[in-house]
C-alpha positions in Angstrom: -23.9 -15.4 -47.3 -25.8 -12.5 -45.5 -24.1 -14.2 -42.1 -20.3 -14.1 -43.3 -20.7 -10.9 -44.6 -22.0 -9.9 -40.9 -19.4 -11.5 -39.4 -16.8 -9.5 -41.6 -18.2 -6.4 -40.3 -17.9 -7.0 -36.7 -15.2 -8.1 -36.7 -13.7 -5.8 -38.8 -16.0 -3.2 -36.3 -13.7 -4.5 -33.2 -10.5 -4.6 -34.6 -11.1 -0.8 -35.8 -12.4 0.0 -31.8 -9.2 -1.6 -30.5 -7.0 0.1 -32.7 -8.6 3.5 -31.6 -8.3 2.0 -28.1 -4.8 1.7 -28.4 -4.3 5.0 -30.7 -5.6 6.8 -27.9 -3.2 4.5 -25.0 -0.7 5.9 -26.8 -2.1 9.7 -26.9 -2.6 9.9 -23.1 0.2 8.6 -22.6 2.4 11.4 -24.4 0.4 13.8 -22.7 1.4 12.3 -19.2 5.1 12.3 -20.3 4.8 15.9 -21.8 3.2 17.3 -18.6 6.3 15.2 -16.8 8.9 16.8 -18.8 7.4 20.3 -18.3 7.3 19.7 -14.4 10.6 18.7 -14.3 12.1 21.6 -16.8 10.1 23.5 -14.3 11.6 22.3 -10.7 14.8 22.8 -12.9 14.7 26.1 -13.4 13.5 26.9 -10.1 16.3 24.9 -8.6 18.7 27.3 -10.5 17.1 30.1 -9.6 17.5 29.1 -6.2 21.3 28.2 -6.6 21.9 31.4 -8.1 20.5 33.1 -5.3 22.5 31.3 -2.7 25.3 32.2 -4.8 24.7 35.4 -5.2 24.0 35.9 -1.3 27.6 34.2 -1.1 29.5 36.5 -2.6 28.7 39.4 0.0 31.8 41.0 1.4 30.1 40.8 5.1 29.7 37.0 4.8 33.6 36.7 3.2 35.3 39.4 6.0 33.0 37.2 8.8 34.8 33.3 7.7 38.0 35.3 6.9 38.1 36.5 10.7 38.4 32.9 12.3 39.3 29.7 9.9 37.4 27.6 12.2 34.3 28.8 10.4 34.6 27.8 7.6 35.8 24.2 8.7 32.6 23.8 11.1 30.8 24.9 7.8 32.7 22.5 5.5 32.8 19.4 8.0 29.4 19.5 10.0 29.3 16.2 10.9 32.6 16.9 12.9 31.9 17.9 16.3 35.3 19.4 17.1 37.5 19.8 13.7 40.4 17.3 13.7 43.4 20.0 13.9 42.1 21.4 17.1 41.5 18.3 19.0 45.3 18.0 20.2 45.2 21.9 21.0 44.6 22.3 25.1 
C-alpha cells in the first residue's frame, strides 16, 4: 500500500514538472516573439523615418529646377540599368 501510494506521488511529481516544463516553453517563447515584433515595429518606423526624409529632401526646388533643365536626368535616374536611354540611341 505504502508503494502505490509512492508511486502516485511521483508520478504525479513528474507529470506536474513537465507541465511547468512546458508552461514555461510556452513563456520564453512569447517573450522571443514580443522582443521580435518590437524589433521589427522598430526597423519599421525607422524605415519611415528614413523615407520621409528622402522625401522630404526630394521636394527641394534646387533638385526639381536641376532634372527639369535636361530630361535625360531623370531617365538615367529612372532606367539605371540602361546604359544609353532607348530614345537617344538613333540620335547621331
Amino acid at each position: 500500500m505504502f508503494a502505490k501510494l509512492l508511486m502516485i506521488i511521483v508520478v504525479a511529481g513528474c507529470i506536474a514538472l513537465a507541465l511547468l516544463g512546458l508552461r514555461q516553453q510556452r513563456l520564453m517563447i512569447v517573450h522571443d516573439m514580443v522582443d521580435t515584433h518590437r524589433t521589427l515595429m522598430e526597423q519599421r518606423r525607422m524605415l519611415w523615418t528614413t523615407r520621409q526624409r528622402i522625401a522630404e529632401a526630394c521636394r527641394t526646388p534646387e533638385i526639381q529646377a536641376w532634372l527639369a533643365e535636361d530630361q535625360n536626368r531623370w531617365l538615367a535616374i529612372h532606367q539605371p540599368w540602361t546604359v544609353v536611354p532607348t530614345d537617344m540611341q538613333a540620335q547621331p
